[in-house]
C-alpha positions in Angstrom: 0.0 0.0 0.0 1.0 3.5 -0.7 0.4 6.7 0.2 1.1 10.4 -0.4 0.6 13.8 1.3 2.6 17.0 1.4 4.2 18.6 4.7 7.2 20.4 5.7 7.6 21.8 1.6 8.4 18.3 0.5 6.0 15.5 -0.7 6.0 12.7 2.0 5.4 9.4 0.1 5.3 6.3 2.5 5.1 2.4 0.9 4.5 -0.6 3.5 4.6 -4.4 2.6 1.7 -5.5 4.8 -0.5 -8.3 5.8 -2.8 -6.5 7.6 -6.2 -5.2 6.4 -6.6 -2.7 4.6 -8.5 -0.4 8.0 -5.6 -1.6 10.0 -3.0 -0.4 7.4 -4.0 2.7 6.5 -4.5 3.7 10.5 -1.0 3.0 11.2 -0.4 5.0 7.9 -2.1 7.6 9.2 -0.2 7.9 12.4 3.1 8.0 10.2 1.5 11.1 8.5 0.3 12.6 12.0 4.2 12.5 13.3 4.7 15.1 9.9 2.0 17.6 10.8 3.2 17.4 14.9 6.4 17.9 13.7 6.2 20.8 11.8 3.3 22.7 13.7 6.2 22.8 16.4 9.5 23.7 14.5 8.7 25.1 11.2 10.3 28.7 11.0 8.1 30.1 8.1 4.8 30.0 10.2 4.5 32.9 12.9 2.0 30.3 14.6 4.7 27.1 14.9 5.7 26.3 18.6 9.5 27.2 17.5 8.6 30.9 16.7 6.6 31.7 19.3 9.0 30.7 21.5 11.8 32.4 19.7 9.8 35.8 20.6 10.7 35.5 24.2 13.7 36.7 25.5 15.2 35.9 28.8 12.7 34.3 30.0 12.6 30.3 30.3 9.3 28.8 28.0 8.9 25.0 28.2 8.4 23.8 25.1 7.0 20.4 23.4 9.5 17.1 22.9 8.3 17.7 19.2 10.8 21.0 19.4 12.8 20.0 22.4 14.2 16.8 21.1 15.3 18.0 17.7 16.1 21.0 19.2 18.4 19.1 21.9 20.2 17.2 18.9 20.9 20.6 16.9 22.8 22.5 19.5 24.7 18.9 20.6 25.6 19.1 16.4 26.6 22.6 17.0 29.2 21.9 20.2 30.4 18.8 17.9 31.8 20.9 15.5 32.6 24.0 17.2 29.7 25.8 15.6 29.9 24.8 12.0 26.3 23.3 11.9 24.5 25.7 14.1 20.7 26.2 14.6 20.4 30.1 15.2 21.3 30.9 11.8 17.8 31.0 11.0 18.2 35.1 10.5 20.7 34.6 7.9 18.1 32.2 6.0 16.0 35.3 6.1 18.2 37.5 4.9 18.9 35.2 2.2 15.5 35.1 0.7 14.8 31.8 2.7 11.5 32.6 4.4 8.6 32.4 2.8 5.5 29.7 3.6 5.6 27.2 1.4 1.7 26.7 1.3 0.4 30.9 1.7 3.0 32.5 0.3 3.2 34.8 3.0 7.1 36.0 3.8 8.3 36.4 7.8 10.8 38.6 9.3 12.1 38.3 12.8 14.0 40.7 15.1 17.9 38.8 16.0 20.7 40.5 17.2 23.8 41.2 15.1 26.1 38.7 16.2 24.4 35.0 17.6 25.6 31.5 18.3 24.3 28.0 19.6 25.9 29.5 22.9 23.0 32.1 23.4 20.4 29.1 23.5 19.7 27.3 26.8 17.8 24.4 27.3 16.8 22.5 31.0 16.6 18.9 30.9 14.4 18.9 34.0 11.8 21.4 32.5 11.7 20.7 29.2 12.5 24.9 28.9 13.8 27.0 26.7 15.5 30.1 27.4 17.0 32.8 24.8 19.7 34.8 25.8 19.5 37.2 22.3 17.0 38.1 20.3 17.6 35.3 17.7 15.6 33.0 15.2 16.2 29.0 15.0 16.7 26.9 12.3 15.8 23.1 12.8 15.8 22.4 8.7 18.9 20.3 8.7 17.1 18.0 11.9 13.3 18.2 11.6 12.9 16.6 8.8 15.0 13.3 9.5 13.4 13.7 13.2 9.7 13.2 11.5 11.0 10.3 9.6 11.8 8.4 12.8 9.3 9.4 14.3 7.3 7.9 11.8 9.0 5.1 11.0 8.5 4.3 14.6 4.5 3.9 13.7 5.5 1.6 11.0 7.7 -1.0 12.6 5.0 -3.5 12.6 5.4 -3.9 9.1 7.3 -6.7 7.2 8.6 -3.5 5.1 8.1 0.3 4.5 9.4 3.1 3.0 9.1 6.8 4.5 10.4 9.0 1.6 10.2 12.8 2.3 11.9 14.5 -0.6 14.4 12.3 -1.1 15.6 11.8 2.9 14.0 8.4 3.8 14.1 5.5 6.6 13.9 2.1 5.0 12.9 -0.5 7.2 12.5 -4.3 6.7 12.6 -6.2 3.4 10.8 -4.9 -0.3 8.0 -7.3 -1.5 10.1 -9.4 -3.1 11.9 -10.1 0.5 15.4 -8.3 -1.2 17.3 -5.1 0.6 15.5 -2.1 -0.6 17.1 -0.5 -3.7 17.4 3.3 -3.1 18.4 5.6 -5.6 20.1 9.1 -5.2 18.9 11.9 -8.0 21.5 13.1 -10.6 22.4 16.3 -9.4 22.1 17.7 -12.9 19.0 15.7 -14.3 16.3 16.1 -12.0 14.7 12.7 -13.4 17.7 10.8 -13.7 19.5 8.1 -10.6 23.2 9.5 -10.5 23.7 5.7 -8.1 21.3 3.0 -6.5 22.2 1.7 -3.3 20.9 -1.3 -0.9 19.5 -0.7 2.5 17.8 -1.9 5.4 16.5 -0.8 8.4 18.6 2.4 7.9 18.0 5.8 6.8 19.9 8.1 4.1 19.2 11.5 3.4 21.2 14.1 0.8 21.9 17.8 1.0 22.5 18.9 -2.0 23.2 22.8 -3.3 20.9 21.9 -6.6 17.1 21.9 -5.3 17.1 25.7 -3.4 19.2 28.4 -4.9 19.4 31.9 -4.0 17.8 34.2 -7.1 19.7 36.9 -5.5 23.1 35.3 -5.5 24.4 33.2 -8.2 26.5 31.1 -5.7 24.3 31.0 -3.1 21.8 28.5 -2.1 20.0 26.9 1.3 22.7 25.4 3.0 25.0 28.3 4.6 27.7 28.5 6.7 26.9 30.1 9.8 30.2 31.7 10.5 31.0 32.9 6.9 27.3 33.7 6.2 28.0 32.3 2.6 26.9 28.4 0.5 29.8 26.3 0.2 30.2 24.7 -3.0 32.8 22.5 -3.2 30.1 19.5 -2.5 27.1 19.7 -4.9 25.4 16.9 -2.9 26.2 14.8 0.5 24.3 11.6 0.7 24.6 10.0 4.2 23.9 6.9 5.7 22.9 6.4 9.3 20.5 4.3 11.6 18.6 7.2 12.4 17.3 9.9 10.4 17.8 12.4 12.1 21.4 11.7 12.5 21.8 11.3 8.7 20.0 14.8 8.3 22.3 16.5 10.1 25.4 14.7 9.3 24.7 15.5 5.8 24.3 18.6 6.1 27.7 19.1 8.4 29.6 16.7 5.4 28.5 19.0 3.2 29.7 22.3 4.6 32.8 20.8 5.4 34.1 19.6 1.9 35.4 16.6 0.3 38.6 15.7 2.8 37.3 17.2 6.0 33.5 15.8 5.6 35.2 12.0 4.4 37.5 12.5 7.6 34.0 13.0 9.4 31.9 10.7 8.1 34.7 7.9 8.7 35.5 9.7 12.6 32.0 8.5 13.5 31.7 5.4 11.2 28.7 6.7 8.7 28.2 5.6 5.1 28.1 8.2 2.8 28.3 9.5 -0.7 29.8 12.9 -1.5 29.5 15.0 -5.1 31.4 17.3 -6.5 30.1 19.7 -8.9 32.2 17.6 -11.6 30.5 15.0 -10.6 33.1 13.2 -8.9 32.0 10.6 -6.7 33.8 10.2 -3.4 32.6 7.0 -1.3 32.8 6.8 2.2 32.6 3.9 4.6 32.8 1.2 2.6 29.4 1.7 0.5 
């Protein structure tokens, strides 16, 4: 059975191998989708109404917040003391800046106060309280975890399953075994040829998700695009896509993402420091493998 629905500006398309009814199925389905619309109701940052930018308006003062923002939130800023601020979730004003906030769905554009200068270091969160507190005016970013963190949530409705597929925009979890009992085949878009499978790879019970500088560029700047380097405030391009595999996706959302930003020797060194699969792209098309894939 299959099923599609759109969330978070991607098209979520979710496949099961099942032996249930067709009721029973399609509930479980339905919970998959549900773990979307939770997900992005509390951490998108184009919707004035999302649990994320209502709590970004407070200042100072400690908000408890959702597990739906605090546990993606949580993982960000631990990415962000991993590598020294590289991958860091309060660069959501520089997506503004850079044309990067506009609702997918209305249309309608958002612009948020942030002081000049912000870092991972200005956010605070309490374990106990499940709080928030900002020390700057700031906007977050969770586009480089929320995603993956949907997925798994997700894919946790869905291990009942013989097999499934969660595919939002390319970032999936595979779980189990295809009809035919085989490894599911996954293939990862030409960079170039938007129709086209640039390599097919075999997975199980494992995510993979890409960030790649081809699907959002910057009209404004003919090198820019969505994925920005917080401290420079400007796209790296010497990757044009970062496929990563991981056993969460979440972990592969973000790890792609920090690959990617990092380069072809630095993000290899990385992916192989904390023993990931991956595939990374150059604009030439040069295909660098990582972890034995």
């Amino acid at each position: 059975m299959r099923k599609t629905k759109l969330y978070m500006d991607t098209v979520v398309d979710i496949k099961v191998v099942t032996r249930y009814s067709k009721e029973e199925t399609e509930e479980k389905i339905n919970r998959a989708f549900q773990a979307f619309q939770k997900v992005e109701q509390a951490c998108s940052r184009f919707s004035a109404a999302s649990e994320l930018m209502q709590a970004c308006q407070n200042v100072g003062t400690p908000v408890k917040i959702s597990p739906f923002l605090f546990q993606p939130l949580q993982f960000a800023l631990e990415m962000a003391k991993f590598t020294d601020g590289l991958f860091d979730p309060t660069v959501g004003k520089v997506m503004e800046l850079h044309g990067f906030n506009r609702h997918y769905l209305t249309g309608d554009t958002i612009e948020s106060p942030s002081a000049a200068a912000v870092t991972y270091h200005d956010i605070e969160l309490d374990q106990q309280t499940h709080s928030l507190l900002l020390k700057k005016a700031l906007v977050i970013d969770l586009g480089a975890v929320a995603k993956g963190f949907a997925i798994d949530l997700a894919a946790n409705e869905l291990n009942e399953f013989d097999g499934f597929v969660i595919n939002a925009g390319g970032d999936l979890f595979a779980g189990g075994v295809d009809e035919n009992r085989n490894l599911w085949k996954i293939g990862i878009q030409h960079p170039y040829q938007k129709d086209k499978i640039i390599k097919t790879i075999e997975i199980s019970d494992e995510a993979i998700c890409t960030s790649g500088s081809y699907e959002r560029r910057n009209p404004a700047l003919p090198e820019g695009h969505h994925i920005v380097n917080p401290k420079t405030k400007c796209s790296p391009n010497e990757l044009i896509s970062s496929s990563v595999i991981a056993p969460y996706a979440m972990m592969a959302d973000a790890f792609s993402t920090i690959s990617f930003l990092q380069g072809i020797k630095k993000g290899k060194s990385l992916l192989e420091k904390v023993d990931l699969k991956g595939l990374l792209i150059t604009p030439e098309l040069q295909i660098v493998r990582v972890g034995g894939i």
